[in-house]
KEGULO-934623 format. One line per 5 residues: number of its first residue (from 1); their letters; for each residue x, y, z of N, C-alpha, C. Coordinates in nm, 3 decimals. Each point is the difference from the previous one (the first is absolute). Layout:
<rs>
NUM) A) X/Y/Z/X/Y/Z/X/Y/Z ~ ...
</rs>
This chain:
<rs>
1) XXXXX) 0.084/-0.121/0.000/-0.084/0.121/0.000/0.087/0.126/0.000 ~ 0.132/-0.016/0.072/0.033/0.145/0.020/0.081/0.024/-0.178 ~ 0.062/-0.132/-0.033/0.097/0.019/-0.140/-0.121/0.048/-0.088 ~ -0.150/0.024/-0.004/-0.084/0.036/-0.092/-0.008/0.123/0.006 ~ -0.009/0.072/0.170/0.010/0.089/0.044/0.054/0.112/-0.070
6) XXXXX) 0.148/-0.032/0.022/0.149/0.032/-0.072/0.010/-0.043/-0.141 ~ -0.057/-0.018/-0.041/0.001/-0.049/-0.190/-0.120/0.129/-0.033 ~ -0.113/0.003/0.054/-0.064/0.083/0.011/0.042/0.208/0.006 ~ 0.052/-0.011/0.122/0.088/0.148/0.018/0.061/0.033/-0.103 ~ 0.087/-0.116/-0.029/0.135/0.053/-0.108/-0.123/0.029/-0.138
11) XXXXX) -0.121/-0.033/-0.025/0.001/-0.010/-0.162/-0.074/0.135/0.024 ~ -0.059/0.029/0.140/-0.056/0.099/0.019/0.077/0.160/-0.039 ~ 0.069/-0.033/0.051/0.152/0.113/-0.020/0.026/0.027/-0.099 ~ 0.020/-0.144/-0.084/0.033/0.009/-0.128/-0.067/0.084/-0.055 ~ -0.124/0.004/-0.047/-0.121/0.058/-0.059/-0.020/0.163/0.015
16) XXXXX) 0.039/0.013/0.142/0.015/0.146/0.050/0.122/0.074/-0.066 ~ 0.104/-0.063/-0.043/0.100/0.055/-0.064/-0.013/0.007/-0.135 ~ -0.109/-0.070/-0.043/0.040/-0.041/-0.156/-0.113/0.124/-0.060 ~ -0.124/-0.018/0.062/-0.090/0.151/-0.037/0.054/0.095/-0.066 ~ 0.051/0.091/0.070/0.051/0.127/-0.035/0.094/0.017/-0.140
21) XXXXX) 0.102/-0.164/0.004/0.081/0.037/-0.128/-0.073/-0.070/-0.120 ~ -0.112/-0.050/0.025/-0.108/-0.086/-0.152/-0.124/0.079/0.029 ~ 0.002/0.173/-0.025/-0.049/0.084/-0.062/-0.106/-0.059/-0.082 ~ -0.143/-0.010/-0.001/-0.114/-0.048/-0.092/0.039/0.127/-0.135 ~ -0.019/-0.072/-0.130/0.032/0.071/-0.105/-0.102/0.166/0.015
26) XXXXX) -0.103/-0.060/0.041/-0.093/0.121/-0.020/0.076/0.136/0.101 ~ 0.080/-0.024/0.127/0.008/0.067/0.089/0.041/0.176/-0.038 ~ -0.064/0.116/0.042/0.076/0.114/-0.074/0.145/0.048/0.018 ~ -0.030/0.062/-0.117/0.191/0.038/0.009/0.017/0.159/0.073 ~ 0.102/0.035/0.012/0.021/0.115/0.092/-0.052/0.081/-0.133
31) XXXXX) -0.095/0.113/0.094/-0.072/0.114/-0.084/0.091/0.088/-0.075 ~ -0.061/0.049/-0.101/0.104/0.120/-0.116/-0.044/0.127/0.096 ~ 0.090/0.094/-0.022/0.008/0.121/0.068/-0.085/0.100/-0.055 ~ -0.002/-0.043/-0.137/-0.029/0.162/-0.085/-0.106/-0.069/-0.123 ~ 0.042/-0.111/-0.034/-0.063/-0.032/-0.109/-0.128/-0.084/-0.012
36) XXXXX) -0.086/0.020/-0.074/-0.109/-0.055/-0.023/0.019/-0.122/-0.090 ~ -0.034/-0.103/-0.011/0.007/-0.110/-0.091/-0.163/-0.052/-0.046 ~ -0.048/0.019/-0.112/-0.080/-0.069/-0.079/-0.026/-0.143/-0.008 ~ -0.118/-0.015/0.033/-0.039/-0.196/0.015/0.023/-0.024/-0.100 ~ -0.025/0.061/-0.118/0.031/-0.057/-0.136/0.091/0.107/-0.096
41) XXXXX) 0.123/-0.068/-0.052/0.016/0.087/-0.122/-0.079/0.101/-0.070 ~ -0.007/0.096/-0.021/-0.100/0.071/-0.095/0.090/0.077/-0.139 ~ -0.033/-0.080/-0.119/0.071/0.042/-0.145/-0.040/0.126/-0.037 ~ 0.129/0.089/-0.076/-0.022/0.095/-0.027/-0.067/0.011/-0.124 ~ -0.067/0.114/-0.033/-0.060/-0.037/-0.116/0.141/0.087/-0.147
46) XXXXX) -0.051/-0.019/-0.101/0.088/0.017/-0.089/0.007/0.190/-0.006 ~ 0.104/0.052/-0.037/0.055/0.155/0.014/0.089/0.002/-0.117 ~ 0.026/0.141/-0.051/0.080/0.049/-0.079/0.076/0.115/0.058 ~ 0.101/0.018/0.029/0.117/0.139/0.088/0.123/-0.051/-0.098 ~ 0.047/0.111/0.041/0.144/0.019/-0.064/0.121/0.014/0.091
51) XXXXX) 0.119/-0.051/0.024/0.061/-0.043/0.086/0.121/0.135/-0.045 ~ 0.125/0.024/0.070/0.107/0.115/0.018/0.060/-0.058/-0.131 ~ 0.024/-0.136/-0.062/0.076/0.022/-0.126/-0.083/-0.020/-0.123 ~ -0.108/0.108/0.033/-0.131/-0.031/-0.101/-0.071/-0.106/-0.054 ~ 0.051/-0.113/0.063/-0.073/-0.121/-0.047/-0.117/-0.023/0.097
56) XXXXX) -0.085/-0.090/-0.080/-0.164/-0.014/0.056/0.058/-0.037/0.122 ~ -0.088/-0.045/0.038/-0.017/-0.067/0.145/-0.124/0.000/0.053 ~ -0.025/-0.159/0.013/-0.170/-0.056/-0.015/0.006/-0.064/0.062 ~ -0.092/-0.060/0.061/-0.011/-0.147/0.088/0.107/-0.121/-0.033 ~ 0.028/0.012/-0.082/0.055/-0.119/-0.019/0.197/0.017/0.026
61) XXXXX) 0.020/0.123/0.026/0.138/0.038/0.055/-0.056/0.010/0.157 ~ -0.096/-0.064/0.023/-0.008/0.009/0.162/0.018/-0.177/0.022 ~ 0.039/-0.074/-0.079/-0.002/-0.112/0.036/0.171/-0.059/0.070 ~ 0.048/-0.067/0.039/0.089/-0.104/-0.010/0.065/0.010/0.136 ~ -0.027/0.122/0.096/0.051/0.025/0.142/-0.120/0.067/0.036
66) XXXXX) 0.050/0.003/0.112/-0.067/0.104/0.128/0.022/0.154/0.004 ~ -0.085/0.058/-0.008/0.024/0.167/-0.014/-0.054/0.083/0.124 ~ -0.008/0.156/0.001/-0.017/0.043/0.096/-0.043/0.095/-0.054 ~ -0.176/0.065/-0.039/-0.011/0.060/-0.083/-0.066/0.137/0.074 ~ 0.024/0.109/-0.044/-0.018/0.146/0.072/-0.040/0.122/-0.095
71) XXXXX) -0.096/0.063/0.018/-0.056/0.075/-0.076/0.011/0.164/0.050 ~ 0.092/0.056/-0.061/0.030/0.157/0.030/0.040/0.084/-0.112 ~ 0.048/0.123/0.035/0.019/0.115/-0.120/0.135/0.085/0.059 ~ 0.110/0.002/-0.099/0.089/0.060/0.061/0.018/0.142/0.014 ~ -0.125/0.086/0.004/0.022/0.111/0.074/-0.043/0.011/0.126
76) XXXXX) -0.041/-0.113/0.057/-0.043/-0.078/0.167/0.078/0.087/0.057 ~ -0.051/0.054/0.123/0.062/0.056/0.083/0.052/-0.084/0.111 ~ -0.101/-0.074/0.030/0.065/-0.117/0.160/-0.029/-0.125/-0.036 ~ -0.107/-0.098/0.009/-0.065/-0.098/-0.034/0.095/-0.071/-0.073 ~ 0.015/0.015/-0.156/0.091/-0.046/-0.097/0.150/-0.015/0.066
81) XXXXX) 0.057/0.116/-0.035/0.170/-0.060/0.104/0.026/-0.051/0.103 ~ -0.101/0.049/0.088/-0.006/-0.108/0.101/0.007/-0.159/0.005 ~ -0.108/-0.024/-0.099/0.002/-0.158/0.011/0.072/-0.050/-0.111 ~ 0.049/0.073/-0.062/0.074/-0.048/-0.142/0.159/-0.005/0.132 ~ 0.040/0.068/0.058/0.109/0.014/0.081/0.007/-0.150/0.086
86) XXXXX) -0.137/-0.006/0.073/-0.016/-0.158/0.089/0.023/-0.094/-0.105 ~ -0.054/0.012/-0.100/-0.020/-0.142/-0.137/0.179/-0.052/0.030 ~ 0.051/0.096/-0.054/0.152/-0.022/-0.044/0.076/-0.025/0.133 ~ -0.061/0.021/0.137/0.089/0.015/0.106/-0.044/-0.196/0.013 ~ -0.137/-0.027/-0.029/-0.074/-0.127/0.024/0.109/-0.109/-0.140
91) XXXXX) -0.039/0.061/-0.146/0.057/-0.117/-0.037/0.187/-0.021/0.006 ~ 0.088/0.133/0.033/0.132/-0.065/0.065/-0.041/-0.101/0.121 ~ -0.078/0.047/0.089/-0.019/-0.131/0.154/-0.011/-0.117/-0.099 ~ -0.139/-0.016/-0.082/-0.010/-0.154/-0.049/0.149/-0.050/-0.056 ~ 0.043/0.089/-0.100/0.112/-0.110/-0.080/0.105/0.018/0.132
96) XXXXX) 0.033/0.064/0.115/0.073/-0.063/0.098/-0.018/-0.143/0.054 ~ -0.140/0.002/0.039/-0.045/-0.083/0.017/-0.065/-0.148/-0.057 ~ -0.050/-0.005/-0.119/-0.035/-0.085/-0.066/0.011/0.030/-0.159 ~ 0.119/0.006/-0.089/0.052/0.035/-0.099/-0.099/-0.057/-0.106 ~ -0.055/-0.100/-0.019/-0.072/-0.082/-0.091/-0.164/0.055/0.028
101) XXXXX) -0.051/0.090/0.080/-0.125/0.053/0.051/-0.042/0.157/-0.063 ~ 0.125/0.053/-0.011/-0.034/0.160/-0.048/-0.135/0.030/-0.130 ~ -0.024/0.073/0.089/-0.144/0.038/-0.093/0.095/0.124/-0.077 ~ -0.102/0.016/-0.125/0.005/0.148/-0.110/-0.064/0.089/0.063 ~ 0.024/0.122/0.029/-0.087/0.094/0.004/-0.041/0.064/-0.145
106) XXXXX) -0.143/0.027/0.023/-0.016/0.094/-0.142/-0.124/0.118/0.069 ~ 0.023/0.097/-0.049/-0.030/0.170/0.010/-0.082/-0.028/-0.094 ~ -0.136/0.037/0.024/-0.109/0.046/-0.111/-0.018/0.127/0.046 ~ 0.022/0.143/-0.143/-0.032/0.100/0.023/-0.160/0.045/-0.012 ~ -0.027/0.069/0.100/-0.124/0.032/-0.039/-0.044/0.143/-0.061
111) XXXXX) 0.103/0.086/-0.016/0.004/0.085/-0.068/0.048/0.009/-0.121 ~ -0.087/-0.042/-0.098/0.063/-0.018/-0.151/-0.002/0.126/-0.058 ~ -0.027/0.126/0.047/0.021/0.113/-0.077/0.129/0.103/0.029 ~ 0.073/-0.083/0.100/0.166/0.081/0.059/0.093/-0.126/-0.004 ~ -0.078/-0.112/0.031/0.127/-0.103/0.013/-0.004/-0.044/-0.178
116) XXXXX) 0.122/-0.015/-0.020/0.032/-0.068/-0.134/0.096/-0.169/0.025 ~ -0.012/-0.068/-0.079/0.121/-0.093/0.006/0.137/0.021/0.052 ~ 0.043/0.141/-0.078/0.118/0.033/0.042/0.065/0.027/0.161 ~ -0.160/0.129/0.036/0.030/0.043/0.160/0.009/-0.084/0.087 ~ -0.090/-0.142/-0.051/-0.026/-0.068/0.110/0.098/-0.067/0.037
121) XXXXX) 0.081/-0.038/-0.137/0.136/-0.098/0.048/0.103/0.068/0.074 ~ -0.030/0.144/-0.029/0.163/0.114/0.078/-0.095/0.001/0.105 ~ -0.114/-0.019/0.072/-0.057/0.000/0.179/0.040/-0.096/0.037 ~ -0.026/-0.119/-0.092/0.034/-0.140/0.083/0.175/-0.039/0.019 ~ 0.114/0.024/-0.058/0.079/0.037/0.024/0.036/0.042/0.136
126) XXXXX) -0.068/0.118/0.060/0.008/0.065/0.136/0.012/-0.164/0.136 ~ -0.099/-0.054/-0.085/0.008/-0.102/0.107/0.030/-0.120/-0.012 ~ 0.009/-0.086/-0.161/0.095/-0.101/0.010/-0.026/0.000/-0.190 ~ 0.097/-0.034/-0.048/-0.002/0.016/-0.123/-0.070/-0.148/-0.063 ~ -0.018/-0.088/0.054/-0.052/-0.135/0.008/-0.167/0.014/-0.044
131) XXXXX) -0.077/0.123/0.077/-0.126/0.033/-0.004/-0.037/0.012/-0.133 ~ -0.115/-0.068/-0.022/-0.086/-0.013/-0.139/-0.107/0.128/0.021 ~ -0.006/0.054/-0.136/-0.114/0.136/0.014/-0.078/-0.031/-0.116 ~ -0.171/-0.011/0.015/-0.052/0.046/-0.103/-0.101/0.089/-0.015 ~ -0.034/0.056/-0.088/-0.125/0.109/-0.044/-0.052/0.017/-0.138
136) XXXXX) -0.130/-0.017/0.062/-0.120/0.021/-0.115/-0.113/0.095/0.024 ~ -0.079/0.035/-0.117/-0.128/0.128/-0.007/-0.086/-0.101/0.106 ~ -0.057/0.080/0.037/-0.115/0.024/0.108/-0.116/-0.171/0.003 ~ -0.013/0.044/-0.157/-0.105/-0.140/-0.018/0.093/-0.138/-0.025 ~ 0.133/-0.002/-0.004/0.088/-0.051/0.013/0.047/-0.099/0.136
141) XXXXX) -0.039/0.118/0.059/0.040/-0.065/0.189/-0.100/-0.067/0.021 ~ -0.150/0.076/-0.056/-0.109/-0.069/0.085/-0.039/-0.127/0.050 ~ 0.037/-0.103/-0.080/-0.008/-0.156/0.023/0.080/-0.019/0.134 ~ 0.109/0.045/-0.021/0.127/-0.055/0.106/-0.041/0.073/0.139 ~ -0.060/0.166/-0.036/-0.069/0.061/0.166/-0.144/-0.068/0.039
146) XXXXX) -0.061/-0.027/-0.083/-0.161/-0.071/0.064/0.054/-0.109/0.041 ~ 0.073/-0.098/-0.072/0.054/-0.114/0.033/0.033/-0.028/0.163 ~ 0.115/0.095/0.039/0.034/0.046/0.125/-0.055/0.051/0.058 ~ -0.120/0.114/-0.022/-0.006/0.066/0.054/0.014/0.088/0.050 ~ 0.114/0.097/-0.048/0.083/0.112/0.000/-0.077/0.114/-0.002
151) XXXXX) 0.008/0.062/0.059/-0.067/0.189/0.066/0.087/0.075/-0.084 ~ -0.033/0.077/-0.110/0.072/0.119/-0.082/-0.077/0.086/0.025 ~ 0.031/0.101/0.041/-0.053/0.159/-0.024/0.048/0.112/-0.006 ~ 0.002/0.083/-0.126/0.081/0.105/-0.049/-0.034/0.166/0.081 ~ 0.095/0.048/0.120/-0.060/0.102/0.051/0.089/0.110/-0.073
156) XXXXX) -0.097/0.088/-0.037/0.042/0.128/-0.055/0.076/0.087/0.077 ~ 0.070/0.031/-0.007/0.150/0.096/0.137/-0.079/0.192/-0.069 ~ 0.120/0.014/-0.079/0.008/0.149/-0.048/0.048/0.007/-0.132 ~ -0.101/0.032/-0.165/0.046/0.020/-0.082/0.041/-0.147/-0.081 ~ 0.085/-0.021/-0.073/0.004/-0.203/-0.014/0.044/-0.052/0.099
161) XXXXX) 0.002/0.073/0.152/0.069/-0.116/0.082/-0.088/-0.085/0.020 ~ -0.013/-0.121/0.014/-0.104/-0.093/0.085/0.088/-0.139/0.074 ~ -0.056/-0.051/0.064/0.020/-0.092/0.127/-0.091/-0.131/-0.094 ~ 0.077/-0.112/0.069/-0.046/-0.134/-0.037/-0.032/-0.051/0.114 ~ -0.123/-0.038/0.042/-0.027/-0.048/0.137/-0.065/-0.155/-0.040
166) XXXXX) 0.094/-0.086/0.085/-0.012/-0.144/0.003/0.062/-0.063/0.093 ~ -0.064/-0.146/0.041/0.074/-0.051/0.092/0.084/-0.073/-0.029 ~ 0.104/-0.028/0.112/0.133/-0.063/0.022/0.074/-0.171/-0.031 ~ -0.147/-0.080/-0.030/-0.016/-0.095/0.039/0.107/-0.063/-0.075 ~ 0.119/-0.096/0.037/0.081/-0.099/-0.112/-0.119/-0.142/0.020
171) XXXXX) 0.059/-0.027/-0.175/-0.127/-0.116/-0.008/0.157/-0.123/-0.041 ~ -0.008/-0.133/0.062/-0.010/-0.135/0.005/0.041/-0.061/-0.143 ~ 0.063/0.011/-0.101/-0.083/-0.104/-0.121/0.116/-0.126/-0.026 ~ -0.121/-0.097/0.006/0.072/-0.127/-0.016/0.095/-0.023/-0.160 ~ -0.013/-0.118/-0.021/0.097/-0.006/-0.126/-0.092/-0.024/-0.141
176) XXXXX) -0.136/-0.012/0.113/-0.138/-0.025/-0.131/-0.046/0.085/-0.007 ~ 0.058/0.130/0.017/-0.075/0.122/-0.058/-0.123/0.043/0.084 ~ 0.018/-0.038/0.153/-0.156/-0.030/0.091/0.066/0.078/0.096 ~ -0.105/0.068/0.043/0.053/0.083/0.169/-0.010/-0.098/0.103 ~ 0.090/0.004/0.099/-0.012/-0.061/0.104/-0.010/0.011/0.158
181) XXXXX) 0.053/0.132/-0.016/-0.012/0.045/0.127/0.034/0.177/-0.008 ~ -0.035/0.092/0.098/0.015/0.131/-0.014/0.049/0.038/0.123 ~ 0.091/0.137/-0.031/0.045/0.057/0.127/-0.060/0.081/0.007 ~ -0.120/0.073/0.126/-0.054/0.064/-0.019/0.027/0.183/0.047 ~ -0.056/0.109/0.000/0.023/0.111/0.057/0.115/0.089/-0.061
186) XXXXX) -0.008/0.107/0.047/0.099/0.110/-0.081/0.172/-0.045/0.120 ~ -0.028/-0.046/0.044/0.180/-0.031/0.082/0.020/-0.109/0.032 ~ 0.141/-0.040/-0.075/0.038/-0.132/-0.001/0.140/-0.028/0.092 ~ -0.010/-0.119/0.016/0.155/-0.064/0.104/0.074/-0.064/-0.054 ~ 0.125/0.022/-0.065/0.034/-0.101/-0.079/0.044/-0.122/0.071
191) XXXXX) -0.008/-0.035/0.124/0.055/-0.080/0.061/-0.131/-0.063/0.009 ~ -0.115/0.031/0.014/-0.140/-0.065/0.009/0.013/-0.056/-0.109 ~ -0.010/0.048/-0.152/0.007/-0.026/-0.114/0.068/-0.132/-0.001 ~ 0.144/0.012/0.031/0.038/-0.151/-0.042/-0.004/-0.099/0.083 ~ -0.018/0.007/0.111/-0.069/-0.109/0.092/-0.136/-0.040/-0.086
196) XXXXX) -0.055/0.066/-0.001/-0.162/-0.056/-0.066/0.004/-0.031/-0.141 ~ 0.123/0.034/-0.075/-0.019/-0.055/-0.180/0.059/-0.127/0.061 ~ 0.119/-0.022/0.099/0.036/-0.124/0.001/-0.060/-0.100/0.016 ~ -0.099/0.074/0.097/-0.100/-0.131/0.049/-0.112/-0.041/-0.118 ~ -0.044/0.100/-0.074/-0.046/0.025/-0.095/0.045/-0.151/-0.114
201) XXXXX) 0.106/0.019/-0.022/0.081/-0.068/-0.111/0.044/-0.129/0.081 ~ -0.015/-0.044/0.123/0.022/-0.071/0.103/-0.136/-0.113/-0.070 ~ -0.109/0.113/0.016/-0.126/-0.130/-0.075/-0.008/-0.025/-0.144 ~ 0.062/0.060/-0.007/-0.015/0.012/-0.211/0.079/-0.132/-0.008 ~ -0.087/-0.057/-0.153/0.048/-0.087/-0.058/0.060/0.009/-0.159
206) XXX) -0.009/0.130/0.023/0.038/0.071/-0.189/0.155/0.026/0.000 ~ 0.051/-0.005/-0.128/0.131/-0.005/0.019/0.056/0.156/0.045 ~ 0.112/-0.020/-0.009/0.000/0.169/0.056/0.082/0.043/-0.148
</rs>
């Protein structure tokens, strides 16, 4: 009776130790800081823009990696350099960190009547010469802003000055041309940022 006892204890123990490291698959993973993730992929629909070395750039140059896509105008006063500044401070952390993971950034201008191909590539420059820029007319963007969801609004200043008012948001896109997750709000962390693409790309099964 007592050796059952003691055969008993020990498997008891056993069991108590073994829990914690055989994790049930479903169990959650440590929360993202900043980022939102989508239950499902959502595909972009098809677009026409023009990229800094004048070539198209359509859905289908959104395919084969992971990108980091951001919608501003480079006469931005804060908003734009700001997070174009975090982007580049975020993707040096990734390729420190996980060299085979680095996302593209790409700049969609939303001011197609000051930004040209040209300006946009001498802004992006400022912050990593790596940065993809494109811009198209108005009815041009529209697919890619309803798509997202993107807030444009042109405020009149003094005379031709005017203001581009939109939000901050970097969008997610997988390697299928599908959003996947968004960073939301006008101020970003780049240290939030790559903790959460990692984890991000942590669940992905797409190549990078």
């Amino acid at each position: 009776m007592l050796r059952v006892l003691v055969v008993a204890l020990v498997l008891l123990v056993a069991v108590m130790f073994m829990v914690p490291r055989n994790r049930a698959p479903g169990a959650p993973r440590a929360a993202l800081q900043a980022a939102t993730v989508l239950p499902q992929p959502r595909p972009l629909p098809d677009f026409a823009l023009i990229d800094t070395s004048g070539q198209e750039f359509t859905r289908a140059r959104l395919r084969g990696r992971h990108r980091l896509l951001f919608f501003g105008f480079t006469h931005c006063p804060d908003i734009c350099p700001l997070t174009l500044q975090v982007l580049a401070t975020a993707v040096d952390e990734i390729a420190a960190k996980a060299p085979d993971l680095v996302p593209e950034v790409v700049f969609v201008s939303v001011d197609p009547n000051r930004d040209t191909p040209e300006r946009i590539r001498d802004y992006l420059r400022n912050f990593d010469a790596q940065f993809v820029g494109a811009v198209g007319s108005d009815a041009a963007l529209e697919p890619l802003i309803q798509a997202l969801g993107v807030t444009v609004h042109r405020v009149e200043t003094d005379g031709e000055h005017y203001n581009m008012v939109h939000n901050g948001t970097v969008f997610v896109i997988d390697p299928n041309a599908a959003l996947v997750a968004i960073f939301g709000g006008t101020s970003h962390d780049a240290g939030a940022i790559v903790s959460d693409y990692l984890r991000i790309r942590g669940r992905s099964t797409a190549a990078p």
